[in-house]
C-alpha positions in Angstrom: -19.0 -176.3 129.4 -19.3 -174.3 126.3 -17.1 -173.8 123.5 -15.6 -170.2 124.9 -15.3 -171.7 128.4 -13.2 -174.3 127.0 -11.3 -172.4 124.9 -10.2 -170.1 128.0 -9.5 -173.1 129.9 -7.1 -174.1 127.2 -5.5 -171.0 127.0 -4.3 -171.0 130.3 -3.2 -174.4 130.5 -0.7 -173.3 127.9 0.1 -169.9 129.6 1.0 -172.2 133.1 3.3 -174.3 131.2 4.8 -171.6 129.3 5.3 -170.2 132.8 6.8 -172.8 134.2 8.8 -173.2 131.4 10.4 -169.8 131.9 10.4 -169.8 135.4 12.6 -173.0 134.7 15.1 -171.0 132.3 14.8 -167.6 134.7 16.8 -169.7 137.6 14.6 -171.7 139.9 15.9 -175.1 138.5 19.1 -173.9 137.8 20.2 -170.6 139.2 21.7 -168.1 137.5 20.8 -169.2 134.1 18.8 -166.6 131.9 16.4 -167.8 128.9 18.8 -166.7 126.7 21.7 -168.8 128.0 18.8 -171.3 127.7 18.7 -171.0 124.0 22.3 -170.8 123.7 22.3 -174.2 125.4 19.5 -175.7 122.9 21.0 -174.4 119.5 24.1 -175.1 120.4 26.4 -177.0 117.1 26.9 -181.0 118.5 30.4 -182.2 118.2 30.8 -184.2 115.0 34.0 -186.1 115.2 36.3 -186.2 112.3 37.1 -190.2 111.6 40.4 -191.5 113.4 43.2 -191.2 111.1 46.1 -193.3 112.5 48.3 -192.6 110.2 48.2 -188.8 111.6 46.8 -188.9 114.6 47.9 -185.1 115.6 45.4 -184.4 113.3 42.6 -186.2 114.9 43.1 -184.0 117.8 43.6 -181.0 116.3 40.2 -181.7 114.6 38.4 -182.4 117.6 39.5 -179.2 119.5 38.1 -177.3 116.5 35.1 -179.0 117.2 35.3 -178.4 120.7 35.5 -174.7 120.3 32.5 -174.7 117.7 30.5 -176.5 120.0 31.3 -174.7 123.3 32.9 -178.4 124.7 35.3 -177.1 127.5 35.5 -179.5 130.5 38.0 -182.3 130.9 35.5 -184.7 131.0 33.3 -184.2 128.1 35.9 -183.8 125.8 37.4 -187.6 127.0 34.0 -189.1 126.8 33.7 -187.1 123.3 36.8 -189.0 122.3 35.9 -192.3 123.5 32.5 -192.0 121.9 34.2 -191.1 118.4 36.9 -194.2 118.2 36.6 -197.3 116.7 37.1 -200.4 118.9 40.3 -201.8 117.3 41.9 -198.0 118.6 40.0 -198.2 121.9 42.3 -201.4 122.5 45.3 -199.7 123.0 43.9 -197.3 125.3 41.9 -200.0 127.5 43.3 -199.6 131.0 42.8 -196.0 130.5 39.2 -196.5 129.8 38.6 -199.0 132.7 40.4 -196.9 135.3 40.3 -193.0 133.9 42.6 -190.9 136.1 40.8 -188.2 138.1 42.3 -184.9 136.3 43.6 -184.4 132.7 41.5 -187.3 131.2 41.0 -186.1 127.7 45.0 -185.5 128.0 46.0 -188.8 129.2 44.4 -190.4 126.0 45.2 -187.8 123.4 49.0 -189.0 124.5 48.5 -192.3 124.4 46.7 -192.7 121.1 49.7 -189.9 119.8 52.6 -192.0 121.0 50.7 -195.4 120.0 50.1 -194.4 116.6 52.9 -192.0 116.2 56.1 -193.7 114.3 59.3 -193.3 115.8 61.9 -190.7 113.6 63.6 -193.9 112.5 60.8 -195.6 111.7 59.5 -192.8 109.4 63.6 -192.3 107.6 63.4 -195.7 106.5 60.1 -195.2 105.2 61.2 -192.8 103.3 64.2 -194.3 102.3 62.7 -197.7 101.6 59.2 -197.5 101.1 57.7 -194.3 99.6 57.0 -195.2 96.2 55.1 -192.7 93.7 52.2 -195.3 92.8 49.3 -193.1 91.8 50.2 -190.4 93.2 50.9 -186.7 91.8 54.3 -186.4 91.8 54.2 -183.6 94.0 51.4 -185.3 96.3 54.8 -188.2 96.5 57.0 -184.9 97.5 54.3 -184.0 100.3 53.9 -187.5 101.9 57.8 -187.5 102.0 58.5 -184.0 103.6 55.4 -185.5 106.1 57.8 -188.3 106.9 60.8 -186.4 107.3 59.7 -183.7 109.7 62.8 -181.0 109.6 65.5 -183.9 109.7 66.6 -183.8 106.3 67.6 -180.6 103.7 65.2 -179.9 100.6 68.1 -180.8 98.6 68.2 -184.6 99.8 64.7 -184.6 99.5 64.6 -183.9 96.3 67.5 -186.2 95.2 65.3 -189.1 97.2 62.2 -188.0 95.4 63.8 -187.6 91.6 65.1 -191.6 92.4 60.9 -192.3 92.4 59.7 -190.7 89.4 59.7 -192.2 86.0 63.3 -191.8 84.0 61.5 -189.7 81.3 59.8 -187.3 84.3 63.5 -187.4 86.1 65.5 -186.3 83.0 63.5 -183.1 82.3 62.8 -182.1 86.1 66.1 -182.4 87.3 67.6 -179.6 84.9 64.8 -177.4 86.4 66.0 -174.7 89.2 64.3 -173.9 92.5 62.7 -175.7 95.5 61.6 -179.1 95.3 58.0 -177.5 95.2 58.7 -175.6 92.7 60.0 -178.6 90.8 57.4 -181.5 92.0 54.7 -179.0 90.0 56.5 -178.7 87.0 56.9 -183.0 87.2 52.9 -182.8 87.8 52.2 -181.3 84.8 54.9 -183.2 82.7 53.1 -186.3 83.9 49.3 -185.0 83.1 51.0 -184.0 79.3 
């Protein structure tokens, strides 16, 4: 065979595959699909899931549907087995007769409710954590305000959280932000940069 015979041959090797790769994509294998809902399908963004935060698992979720949408992740059940993928073991524990026996509909549901309420503290769980345990530590004073008003939800008025929040800062901080007018935002700044002085 010589080199031009060869070289044909070659050629339409490639164009029969190529054929068959399109007549693949054009519906034969899977009907209705066109070659460029084929490459939709091939460049499409993978789901990267966000670690689990336990502390705020709402925003674990929230996360996760983001990535959903980006990635074009609509069914029920990819979005459960996304999930299950994404956890660690010690949170797959509390979600373990779920896993061995997934219900039929709502799957990715039925766990986003249980990890919420599992890892979710009760309102008077989170009022004496603010109460009792919130302490400034390193943190900005207004990063202190933030974790606070996280804790609180809409229970409380600014004006108690901001009496709970002067009680935390350092007496020298205290005296000079508590002559100063406006929202505890407004205030928690001013005690930031009194602090970085």
């Amino acid at each position: 065979m010589g080199r031009d015979e060869a070289a044909m041959e070659q050629q339409a090797s490639q164009s029969s595959t190529i054929a068959g790769i399109n007549a693949d994509t054009h519906g034969q294998n899977t009907p209705g699909t066109s070659l460029t809902q084929a490459n939709q399908e091939i460049f499409r963004v993978g789901v990267k899931p966000p670690p689990f935060c336990k502390e705020q698992p709402d925003l674990y979720f929230i996360q996760m549907e983001s990535q959903f949408a980006v990635s074009g992740v609509s069914t029920d059940s990819r979005k459960y087995h996304q999930v299950i993928a994404s956890l660690e073991p010690q949170h797959l524990v509390h979600m373990a007769h779920i896993i061995r026996n997934p219900p039929q509909l709502n799957k990715y549901d039925t766990i986003k409710a249980v990890l919420i309420k599992e890892y979710t503290d009760s309102d008077q769980r989170k009022l004496n954590m603010l109460i009792w345990e919130v302490q400034l530590g390193v943190l900005k004073p207004s990063q202190l305000l933030k974790r606070m008003k996280v804790l609180e939800g809409t229970q409380i008025s600014d004006k108690a959280i901001k009496a709970l929040w002067l009680e935390r800062l350092p007496g020298n901080v205290r005296a000079i932000v508590y002559i100063v007018d406006g929202d505890s935002a407004r205030v928690s700044l001013q005690a930031d940069k009194i602090l970085e002085a």
